[in-house]
Residue frames as qw, qx, qy, qz and C-alpha x, y, z in Angstrom:
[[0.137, -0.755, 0.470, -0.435, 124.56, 168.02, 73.19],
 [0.722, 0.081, -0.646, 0.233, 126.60, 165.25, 75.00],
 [0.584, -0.728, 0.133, -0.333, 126.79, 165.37, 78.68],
 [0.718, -0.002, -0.588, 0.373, 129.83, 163.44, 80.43],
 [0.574, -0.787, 0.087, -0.209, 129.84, 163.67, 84.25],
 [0.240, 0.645, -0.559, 0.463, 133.18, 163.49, 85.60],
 [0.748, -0.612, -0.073, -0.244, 133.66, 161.04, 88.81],
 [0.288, -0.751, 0.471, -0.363, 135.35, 160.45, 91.80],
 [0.598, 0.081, -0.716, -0.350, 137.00, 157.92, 92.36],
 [0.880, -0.375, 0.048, -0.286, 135.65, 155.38, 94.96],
 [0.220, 0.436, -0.870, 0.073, 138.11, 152.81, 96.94],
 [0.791, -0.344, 0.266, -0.430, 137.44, 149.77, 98.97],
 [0.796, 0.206, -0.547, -0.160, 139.09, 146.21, 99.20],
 [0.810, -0.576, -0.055, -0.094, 139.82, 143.54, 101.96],
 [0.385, 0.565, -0.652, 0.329, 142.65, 144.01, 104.03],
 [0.214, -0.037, -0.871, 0.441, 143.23, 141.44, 106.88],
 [0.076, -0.414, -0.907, -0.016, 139.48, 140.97, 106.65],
 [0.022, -0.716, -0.575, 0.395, 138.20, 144.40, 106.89],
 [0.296, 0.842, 0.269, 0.362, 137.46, 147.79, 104.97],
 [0.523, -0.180, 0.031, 0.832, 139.77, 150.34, 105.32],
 [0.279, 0.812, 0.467, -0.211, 137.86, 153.79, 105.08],
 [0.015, 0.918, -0.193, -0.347, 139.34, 155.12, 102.15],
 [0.120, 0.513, -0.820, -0.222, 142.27, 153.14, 101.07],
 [0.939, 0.225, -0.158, -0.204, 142.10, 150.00, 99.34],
 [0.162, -0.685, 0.690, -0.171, 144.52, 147.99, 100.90],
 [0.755, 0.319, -0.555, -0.140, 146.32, 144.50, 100.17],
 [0.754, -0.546, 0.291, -0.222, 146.75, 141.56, 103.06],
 [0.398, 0.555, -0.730, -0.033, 149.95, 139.93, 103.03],
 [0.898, -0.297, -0.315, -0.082, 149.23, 136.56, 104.49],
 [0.709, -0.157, -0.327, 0.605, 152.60, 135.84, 106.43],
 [0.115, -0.326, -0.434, 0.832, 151.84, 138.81, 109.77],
 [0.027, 0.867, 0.493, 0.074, 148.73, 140.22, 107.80],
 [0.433, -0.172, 0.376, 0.801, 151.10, 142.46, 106.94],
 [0.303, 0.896, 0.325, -0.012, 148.81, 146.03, 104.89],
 [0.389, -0.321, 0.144, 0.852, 150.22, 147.84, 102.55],
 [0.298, 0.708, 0.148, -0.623, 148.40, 151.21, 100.08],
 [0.472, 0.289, 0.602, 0.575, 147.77, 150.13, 96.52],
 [0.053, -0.588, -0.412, -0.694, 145.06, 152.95, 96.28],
 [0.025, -0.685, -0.480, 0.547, 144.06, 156.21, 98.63],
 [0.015, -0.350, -0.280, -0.894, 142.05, 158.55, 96.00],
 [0.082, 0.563, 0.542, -0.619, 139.88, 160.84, 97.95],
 [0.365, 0.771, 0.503, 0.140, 137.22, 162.63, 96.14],
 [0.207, 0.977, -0.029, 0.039, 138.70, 166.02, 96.13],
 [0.687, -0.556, 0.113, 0.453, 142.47, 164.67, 95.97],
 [0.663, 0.268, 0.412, 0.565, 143.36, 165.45, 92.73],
 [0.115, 0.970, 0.214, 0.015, 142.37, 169.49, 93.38],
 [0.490, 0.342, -0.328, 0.732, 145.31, 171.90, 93.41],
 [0.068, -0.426, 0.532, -0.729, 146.19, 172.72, 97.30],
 [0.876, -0.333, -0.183, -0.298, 144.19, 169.56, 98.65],
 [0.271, -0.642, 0.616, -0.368, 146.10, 168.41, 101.98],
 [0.914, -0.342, -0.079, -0.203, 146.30, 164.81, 103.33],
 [0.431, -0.749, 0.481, -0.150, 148.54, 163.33, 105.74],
 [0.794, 0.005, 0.590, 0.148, 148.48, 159.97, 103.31],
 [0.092, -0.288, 0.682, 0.666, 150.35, 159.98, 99.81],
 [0.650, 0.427, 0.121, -0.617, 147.99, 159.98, 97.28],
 [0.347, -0.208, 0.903, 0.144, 148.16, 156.20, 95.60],
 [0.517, 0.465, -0.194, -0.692, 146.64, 155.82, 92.33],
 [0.160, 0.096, -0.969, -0.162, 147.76, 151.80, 91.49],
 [0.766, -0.060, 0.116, -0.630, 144.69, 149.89, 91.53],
 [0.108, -0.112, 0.987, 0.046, 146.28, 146.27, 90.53],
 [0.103, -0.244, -0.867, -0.422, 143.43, 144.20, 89.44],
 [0.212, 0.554, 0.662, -0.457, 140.87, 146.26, 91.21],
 [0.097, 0.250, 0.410, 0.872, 138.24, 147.83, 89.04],
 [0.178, 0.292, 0.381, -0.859, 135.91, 150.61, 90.26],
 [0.294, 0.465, 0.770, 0.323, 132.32, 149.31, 88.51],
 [0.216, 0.805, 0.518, -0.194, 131.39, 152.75, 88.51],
 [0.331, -0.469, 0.404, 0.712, 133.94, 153.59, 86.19],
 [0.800, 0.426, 0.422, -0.014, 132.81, 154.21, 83.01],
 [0.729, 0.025, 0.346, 0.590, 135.43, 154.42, 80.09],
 [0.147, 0.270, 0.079, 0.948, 136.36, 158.55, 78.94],
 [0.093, 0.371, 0.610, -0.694, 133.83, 158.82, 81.28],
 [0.365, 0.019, -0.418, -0.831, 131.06, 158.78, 77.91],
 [0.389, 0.193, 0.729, -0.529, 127.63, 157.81, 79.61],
 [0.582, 0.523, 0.416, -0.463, 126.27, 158.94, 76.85],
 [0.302, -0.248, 0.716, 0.578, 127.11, 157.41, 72.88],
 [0.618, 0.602, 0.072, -0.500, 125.95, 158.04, 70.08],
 [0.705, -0.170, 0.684, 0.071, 126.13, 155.48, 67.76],
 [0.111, -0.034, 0.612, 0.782, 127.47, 154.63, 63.71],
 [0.009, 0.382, 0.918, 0.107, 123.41, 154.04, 63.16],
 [0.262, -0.516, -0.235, -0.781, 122.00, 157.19, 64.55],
 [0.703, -0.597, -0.357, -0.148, 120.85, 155.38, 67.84],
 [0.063, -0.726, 0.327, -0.602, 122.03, 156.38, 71.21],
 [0.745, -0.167, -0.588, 0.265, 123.39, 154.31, 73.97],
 [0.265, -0.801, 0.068, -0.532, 123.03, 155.13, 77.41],
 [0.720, -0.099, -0.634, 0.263, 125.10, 154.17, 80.65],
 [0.379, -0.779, 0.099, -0.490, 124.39, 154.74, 84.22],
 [0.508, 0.433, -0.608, 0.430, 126.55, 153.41, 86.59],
 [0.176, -0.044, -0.631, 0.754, 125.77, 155.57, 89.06],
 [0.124, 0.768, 0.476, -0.410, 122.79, 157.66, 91.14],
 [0.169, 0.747, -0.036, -0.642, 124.15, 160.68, 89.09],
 [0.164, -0.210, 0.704, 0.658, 124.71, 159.52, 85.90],
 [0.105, 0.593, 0.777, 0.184, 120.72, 158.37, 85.97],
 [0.041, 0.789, 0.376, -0.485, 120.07, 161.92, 87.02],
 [0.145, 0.570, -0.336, -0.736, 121.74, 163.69, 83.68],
 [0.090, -0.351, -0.822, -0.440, 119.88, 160.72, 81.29],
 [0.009, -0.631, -0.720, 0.290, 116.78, 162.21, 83.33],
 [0.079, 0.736, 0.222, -0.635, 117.30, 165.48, 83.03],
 [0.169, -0.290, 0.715, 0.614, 118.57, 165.32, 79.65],
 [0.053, 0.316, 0.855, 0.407, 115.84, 163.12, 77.82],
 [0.181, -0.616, -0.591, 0.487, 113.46, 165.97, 79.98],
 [0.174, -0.559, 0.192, 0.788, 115.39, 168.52, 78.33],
 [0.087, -0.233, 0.781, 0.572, 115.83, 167.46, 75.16],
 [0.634, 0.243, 0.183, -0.711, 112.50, 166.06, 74.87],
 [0.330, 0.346, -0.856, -0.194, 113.53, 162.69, 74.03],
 [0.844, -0.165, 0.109, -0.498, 110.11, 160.33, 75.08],
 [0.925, 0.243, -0.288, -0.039, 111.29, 157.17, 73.20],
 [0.562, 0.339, -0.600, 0.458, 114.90, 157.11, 74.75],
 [0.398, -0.418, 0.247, -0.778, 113.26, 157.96, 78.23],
 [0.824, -0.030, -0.193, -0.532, 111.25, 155.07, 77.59],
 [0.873, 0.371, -0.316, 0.020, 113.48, 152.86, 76.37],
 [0.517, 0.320, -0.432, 0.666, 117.20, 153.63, 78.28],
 [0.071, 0.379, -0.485, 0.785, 116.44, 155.53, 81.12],
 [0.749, -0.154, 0.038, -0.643, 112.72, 153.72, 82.74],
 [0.280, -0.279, 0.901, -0.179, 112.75, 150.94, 84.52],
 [0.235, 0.142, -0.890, -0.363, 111.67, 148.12, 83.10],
 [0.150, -0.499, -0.784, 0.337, 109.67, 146.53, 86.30],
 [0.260, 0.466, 0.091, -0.841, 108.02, 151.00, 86.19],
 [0.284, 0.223, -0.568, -0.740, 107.28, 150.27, 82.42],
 [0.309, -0.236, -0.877, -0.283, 105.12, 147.44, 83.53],
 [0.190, -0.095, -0.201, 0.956, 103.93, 149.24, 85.45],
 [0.403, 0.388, -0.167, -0.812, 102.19, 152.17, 83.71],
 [0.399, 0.056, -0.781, -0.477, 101.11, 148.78, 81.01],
 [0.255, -0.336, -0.901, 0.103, 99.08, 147.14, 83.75],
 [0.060, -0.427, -0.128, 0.893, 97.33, 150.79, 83.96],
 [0.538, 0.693, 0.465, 0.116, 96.46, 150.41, 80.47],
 [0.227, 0.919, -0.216, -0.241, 99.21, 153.39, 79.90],
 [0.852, 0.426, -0.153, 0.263, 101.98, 153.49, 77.77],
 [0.668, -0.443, -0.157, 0.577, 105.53, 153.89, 79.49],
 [0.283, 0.289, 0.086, 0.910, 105.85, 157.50, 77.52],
 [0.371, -0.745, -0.343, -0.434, 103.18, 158.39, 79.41],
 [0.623, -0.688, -0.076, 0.364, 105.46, 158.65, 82.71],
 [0.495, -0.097, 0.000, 0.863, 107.83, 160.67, 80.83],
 [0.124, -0.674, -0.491, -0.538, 104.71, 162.95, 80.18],
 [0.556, -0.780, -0.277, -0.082, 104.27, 163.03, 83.79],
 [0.595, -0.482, -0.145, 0.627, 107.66, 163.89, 85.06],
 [0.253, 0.479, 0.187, 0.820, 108.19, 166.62, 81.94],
 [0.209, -0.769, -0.177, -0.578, 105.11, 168.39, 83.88],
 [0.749, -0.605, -0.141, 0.230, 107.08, 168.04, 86.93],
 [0.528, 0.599, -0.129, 0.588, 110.22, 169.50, 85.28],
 [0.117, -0.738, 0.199, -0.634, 110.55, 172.37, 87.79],
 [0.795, -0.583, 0.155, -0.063, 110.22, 169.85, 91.15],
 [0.898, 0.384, 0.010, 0.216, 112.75, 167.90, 89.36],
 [0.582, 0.564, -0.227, 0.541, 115.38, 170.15, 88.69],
 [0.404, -0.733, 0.265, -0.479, 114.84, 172.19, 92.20],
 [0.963, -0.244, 0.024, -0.110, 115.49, 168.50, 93.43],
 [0.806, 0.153, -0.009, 0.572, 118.99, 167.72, 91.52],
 [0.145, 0.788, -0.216, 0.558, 120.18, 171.65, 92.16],
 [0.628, -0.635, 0.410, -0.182, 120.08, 170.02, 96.38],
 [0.877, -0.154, 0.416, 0.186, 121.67, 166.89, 95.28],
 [0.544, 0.727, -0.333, -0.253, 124.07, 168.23, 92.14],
 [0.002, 0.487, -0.873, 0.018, 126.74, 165.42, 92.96],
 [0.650, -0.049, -0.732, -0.199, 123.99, 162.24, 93.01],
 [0.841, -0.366, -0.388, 0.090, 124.73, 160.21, 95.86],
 [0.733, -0.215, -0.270, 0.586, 128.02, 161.58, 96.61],
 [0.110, -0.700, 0.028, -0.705, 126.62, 165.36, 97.84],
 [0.079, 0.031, -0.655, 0.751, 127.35, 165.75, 101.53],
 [0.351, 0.087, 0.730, -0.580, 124.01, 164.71, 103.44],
 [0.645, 0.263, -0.317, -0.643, 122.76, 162.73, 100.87],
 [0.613, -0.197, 0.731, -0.225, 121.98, 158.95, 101.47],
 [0.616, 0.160, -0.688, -0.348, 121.64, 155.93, 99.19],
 [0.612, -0.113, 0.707, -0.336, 119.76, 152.90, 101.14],
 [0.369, -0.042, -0.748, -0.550, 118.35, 150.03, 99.58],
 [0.503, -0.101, 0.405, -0.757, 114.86, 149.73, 100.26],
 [0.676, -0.002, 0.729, -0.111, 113.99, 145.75, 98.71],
 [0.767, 0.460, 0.404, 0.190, 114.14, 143.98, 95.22],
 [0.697, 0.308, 0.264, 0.592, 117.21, 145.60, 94.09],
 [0.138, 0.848, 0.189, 0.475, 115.99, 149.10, 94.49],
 [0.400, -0.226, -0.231, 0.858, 118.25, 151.94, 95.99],
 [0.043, 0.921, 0.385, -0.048, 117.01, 154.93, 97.18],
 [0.558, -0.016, -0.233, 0.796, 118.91, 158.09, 96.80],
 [0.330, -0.844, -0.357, -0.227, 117.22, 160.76, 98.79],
 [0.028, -0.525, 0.228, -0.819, 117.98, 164.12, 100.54],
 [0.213, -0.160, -0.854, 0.446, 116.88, 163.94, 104.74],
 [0.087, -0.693, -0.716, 0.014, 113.53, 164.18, 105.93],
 [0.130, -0.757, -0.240, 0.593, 114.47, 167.67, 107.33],
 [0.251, -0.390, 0.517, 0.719, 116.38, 168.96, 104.35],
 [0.114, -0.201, -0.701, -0.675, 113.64, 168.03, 101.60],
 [0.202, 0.441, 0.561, -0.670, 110.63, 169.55, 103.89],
 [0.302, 0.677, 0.060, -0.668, 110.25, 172.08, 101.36],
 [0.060, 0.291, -0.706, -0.643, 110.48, 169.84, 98.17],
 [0.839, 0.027, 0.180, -0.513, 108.01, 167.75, 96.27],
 [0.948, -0.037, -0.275, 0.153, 110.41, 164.86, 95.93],
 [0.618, -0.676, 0.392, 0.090, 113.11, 164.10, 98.52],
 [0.120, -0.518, 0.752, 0.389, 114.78, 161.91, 95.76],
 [0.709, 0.384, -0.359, -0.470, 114.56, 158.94, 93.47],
 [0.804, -0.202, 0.557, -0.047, 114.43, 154.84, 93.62],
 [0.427, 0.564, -0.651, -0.277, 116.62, 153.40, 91.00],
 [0.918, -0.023, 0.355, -0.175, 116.80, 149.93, 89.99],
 [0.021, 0.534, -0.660, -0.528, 119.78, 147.97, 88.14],
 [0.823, 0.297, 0.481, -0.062, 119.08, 146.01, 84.82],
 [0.680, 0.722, 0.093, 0.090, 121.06, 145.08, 82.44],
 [0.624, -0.333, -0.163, 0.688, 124.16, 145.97, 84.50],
 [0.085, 0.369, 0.092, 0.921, 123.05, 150.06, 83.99],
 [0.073, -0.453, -0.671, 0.583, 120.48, 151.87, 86.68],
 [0.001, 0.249, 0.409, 0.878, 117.21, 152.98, 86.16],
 [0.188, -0.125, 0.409, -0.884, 114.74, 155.14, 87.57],
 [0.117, -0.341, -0.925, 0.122, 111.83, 153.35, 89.49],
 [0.108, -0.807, -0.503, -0.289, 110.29, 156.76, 90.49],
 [0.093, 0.332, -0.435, 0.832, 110.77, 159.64, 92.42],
 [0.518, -0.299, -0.747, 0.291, 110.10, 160.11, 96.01],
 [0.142, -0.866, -0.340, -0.337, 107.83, 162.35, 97.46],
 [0.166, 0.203, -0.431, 0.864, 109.30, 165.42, 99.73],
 [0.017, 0.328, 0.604, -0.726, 107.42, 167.37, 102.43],
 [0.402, 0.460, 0.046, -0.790, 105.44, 169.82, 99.87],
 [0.616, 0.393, 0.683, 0.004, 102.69, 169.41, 97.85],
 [0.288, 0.228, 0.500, 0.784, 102.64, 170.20, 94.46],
 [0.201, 0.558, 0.289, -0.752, 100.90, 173.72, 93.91],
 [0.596, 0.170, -0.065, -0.782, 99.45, 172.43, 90.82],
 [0.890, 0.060, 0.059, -0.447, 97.10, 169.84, 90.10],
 [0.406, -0.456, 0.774, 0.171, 98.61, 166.56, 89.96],
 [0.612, 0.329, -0.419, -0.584, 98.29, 165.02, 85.71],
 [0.833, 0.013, -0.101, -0.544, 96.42, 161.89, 85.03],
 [0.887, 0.234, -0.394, 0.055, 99.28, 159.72, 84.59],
 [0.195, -0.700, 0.493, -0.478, 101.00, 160.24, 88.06],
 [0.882, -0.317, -0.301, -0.175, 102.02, 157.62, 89.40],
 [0.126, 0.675, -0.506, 0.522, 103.87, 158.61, 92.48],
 [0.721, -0.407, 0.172, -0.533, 102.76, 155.85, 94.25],
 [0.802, 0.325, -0.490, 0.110, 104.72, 153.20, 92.64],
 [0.614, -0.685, 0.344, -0.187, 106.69, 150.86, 95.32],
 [0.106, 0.427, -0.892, -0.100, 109.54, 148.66, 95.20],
 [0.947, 0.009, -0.005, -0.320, 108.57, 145.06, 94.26]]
């Protein structure tokens, strides 16, 4: 089974030296002169969405990096082997839940674990399938987790920060994940794709035991 996540798109570009929320917008040197290559809001393209600005699809030489091409995160290749691309917060969350699903250790390992995590678990003396061990028996926090965040980053009162060495959090608010046992998840890019540093504890504890290879302690380095 293939997963493709569908995305919004995102704008942003400098007009007479500042962001424009929303529109991507082009400075004409001679009066700084602005005019609307691109306003796509996230829900313009619905049928009976309203706005008071023409929807402007031209991008000119911008390119949204979290595009990703027929929107196929996930390829399967002439070889048999499987290529994975995350872009975004949510794209890492359907390689998670996916390789979770699917029961896919090695491509877990390999494509969707951070690299800096994988050493990790090796200076432990474990192996780096041994943290997909540990989130499988988490499965159920997990999914309760992405059902509050189904859009990634870009669910209404969700946050992305970055919290040092590269890592972004993307995490639900302090009040709002009381009642989870993770609040969200630190991602990390490499390789020009994100992957998952760990998840981030919530308010509640886990109501069972917590398995050998937990390592929910992990911190950005």
């Amino acid at each position: 089974m293939r997963v493709r996540w569908n995305q919004f798109g995102e704008g942003g570009a400098a007009g007479c030296g500042r962001l424009l929320l929303g529109v991507a917008a082009v400075a004409l040197v001679a009066g700084c002169e602005s005019r609307v290559v691109r306003y796509d809001p996230m829900l313009g393209g619905l049928p009976g969405a309203e706005s008071n600005t023409r929807v402007v699809r031209d991008l000119g030489d911008y390119k949204d990096p979290t595009k990703v091409e027929g929107n196929k995160i996930e390829v399967e290749n002439a070889d048999g082997t499987t290529t994975l691309t995350a872009k975004t917060g949510r794209h890492l969350m359907v390689h998670i839940y996916n390789a979770l699903v699917r029961d896919e250790k090695e491509l877990f390992a390999d494509q969707v674990l951070s690299q800096v995590t994988r050493e990790e678990f090796a200076a432990r003396g474990k192996v780096p399938t041994e943290a997909f061990e540990t989130l499988l028996a988490r499965f159920d926090d997990i999914q309760e987790l992405f059902n509050r965040m189904p859009l990634g980053e870009y669910t209404p009162g969700v946050f992305i920060k970055p919290v040092g060495n590269r890592v972004k959090r993307v995490a639900l608010d302090d009040v709002t994940a009381r009642d989870l046992v993770y609040s969200g998840f630190d991602m990390v890019m490499e390789d020009g794709n994100y992957r998952l540093r760990w998840f981030v504890p919530g308010g509640a504890k886990p109501e069972r035991d917590t398995p050998p290879a937990d390592e929910t302690t992990l911190k950005p380095r």
